[in-house]
C-alpha positions in Angstrom: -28.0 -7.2 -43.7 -26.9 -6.4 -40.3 -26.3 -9.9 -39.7 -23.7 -9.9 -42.3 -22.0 -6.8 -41.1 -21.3 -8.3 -37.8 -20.2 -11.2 -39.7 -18.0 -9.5 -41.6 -16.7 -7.7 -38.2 -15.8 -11.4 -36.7 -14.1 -12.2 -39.6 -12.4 -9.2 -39.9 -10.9 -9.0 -36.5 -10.1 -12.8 -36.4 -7.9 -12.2 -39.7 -6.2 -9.1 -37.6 -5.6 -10.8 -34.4 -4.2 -14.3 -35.9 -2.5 -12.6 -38.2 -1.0 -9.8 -36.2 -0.4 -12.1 -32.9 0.8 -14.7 -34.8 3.2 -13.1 -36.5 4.3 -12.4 -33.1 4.3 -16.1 -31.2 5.6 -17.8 -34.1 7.5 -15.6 -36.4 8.8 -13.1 -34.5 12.0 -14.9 -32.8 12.4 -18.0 -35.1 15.8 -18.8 -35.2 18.0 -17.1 -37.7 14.9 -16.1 -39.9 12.8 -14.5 -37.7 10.9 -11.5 -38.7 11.4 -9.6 -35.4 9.6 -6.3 -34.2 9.5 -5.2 -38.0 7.8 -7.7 -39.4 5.0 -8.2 -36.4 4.4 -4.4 -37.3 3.9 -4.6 -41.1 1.9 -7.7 -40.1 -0.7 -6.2 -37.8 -0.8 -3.7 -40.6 -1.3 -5.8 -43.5 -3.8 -7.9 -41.6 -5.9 -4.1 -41.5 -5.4 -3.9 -45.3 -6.3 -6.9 -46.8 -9.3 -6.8 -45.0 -10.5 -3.5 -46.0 -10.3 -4.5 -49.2 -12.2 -7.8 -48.4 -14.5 -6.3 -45.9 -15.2 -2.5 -46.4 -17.9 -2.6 -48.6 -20.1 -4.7 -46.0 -19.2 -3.9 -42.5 -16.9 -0.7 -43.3 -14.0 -3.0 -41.7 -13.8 -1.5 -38.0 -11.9 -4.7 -36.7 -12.0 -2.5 -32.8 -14.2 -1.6 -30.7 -12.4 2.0 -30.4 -12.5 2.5 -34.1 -16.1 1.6 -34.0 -16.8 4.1 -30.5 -14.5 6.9 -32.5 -16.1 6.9 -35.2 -19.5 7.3 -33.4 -18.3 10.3 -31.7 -16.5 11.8 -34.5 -20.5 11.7 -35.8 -19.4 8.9 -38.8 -21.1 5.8 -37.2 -24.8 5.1 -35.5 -24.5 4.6 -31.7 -27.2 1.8 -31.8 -24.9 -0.3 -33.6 -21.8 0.2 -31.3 -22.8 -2.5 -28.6 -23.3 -5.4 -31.8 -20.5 -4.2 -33.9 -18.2 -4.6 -30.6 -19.4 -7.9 -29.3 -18.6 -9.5 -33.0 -15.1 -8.0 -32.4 -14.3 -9.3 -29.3 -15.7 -13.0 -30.6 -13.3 -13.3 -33.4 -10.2 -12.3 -31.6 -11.3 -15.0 -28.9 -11.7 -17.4 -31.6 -8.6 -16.4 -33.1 -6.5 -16.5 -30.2 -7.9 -19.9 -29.6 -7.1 -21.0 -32.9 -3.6 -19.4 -32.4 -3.2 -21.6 -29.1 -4.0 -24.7 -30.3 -1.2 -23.7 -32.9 1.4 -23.0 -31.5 1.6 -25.5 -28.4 2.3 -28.0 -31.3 5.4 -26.8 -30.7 7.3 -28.4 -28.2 9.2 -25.0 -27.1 6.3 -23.0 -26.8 5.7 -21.3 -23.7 2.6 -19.3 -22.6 4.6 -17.5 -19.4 6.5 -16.0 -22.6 3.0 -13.7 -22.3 1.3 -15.3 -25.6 1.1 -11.8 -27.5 -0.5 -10.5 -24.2 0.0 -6.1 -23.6 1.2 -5.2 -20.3 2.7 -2.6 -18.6 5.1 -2.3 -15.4 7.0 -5.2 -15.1 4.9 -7.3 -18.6 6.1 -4.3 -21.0 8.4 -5.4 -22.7 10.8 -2.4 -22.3 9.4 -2.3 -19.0 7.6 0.8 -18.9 5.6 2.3 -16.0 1.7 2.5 -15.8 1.1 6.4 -16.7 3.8 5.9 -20.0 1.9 2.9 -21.3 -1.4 4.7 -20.5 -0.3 7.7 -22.4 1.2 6.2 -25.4 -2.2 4.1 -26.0 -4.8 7.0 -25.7 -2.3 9.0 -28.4 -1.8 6.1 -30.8 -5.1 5.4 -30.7 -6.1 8.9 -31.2 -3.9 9.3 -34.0 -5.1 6.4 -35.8 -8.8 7.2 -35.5 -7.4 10.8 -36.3 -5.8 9.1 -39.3 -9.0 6.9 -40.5 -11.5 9.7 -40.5 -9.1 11.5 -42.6 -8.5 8.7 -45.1 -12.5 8.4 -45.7 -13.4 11.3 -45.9 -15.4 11.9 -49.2 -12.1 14.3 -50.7 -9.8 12.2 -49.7 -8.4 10.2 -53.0 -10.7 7.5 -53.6 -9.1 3.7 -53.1 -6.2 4.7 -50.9 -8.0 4.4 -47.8 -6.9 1.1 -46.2 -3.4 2.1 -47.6 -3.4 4.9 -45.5 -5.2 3.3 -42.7 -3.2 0.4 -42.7 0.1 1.8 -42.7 -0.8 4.0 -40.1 -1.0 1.0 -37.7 2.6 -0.7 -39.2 3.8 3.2 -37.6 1.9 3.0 -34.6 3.7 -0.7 -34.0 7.0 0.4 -34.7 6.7 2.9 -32.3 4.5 1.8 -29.6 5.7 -2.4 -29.3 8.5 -2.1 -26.9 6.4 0.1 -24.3 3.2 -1.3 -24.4 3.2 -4.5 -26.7 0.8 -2.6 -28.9 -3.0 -2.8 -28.2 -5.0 0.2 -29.5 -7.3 -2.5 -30.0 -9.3 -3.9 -26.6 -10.3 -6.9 -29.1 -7.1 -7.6 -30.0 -5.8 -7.5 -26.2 -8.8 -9.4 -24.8 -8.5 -12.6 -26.8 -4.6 -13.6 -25.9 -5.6 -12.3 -22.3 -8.0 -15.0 -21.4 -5.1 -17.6 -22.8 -2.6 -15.9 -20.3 -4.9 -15.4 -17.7 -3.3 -13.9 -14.0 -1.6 -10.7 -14.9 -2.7 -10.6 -18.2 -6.2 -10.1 -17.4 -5.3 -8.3 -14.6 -3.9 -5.4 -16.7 -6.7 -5.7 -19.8 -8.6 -2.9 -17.9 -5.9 -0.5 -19.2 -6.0 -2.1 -23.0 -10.0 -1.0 -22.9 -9.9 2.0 -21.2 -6.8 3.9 -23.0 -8.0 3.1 -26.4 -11.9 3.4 -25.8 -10.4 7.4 -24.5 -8.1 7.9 -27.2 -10.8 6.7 -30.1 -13.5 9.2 -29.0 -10.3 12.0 -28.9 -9.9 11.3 -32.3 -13.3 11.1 -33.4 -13.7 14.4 -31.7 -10.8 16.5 -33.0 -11.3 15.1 -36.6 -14.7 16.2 -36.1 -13.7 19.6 -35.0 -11.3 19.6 -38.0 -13.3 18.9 -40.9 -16.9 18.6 -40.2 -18.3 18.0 -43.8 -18.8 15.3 -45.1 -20.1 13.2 -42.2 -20.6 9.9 -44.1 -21.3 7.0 -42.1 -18.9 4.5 -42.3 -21.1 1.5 -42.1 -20.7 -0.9 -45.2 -17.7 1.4 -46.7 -14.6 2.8 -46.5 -15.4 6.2 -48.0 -18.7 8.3 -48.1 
């Protein structure tokens, strides 16, 4: 059964990543028609809910490693399964970034210096924000979205409206959070475009694991704190 879980986990966070970065390196700036920073949001989002739907029920659809780490510290998720459920992350959004690569050079104006979905800060955000803003605004996105998903299963929350809540949540946290950072809150989701881009790109992932990984466990903590009963496991569903 634990096989399939981290199945479901590769799976799950291959579906976000092409999705989300793809949205991105193809769709994003297509001429006239492209779907800009709206769209790439409401992608990265939709990629969360379909697969919640899909995926819940078996692996309780963590799709990053600080949703899986929050959860364990807000007391909703075994630690011994941390390490496996994170690995299986990180291997789908390598496989879907390769995927995406092998994509989108078909195209003869593609460009991987364009940074390839990569997050970055300094001189790679794309609004060109310093070091300390881009560390902040990840540890508090990320915070509020584990804040958010503990919430949304909870066993009183309304049943079925989880990955609603949950995905929407990250279409916000894009909207927002795009032009400083380029949106991580995902060390999966940064990691796989990053070995693609390589130079800078892996040069700055330390900051796209460490932010998230501090403002998952925040989360975890204060939701916690908040509302301590129930403290269902999510492992193999949404809501316990």
């Amino acid at each position: 059964m634990n096989g399939k879980k981290y199945a479901a986990e590769l799976i799950g966070t291959f579906w976000l990543t092409f999705a989300g970065c793809g949205s991105a390196v193809i769709a994003a700036a297509f001429p006239e028609v492209g779907i800009g920073l709206v769209g790439v949001s409401f992608a990265f989002g939709l990629s969360v809910v379909t697969m919640a739907y899909a995926i819940g029920h078996v692996s309780g659809c963590h799709l990053n490693p600080a949703v899986t780490v929050g959860l364990a510290a807000g007391g909703r998720f075994p630690s011994g399964q941390i390490l496996p459920y994170i690995v299986a992350q990180v291997v789908g959004a390598v496989l879907a970034a390769a995927l995406l690569y092998a994509i989108a050079r078909g195209a003869a104006s593609f460009d991987l210096a364009k940074g390839f979905a990569s997050n970055g800060y300094d001189d790679h955000s794309p609004g060109k924000y310093n070091m300390m803003a881009c560390f902040i605004m990840e540890v508090v996105m990320t915070m509020m979205f584990l804040f958010i998903i503990m919430g949304a299963t909870h066993g009183k929350a309304p049943a079925g409206f989880a990955p609603l809540a949950i995905g929407l949540a990250l279409v916000m946290i894009h909207l927002v959070s795009i032009p400083v950072t380029n949106t991580s809150v995902n060390p999966a989701r940064s990691t796989g475009p990053a070995l693609f881009v390589g130079g800078w790109a892996l040069q700055q992932l330390w900051m796209f694991w460490i932010a998230p990984l501090v403002g998952g466990v925040l989360g975890g903590v204060i939701y916690r704190w908040l509302s301590e009963e129930p403290t269902g496991v999510i492992e193999g569903k949404l809501a316990t």
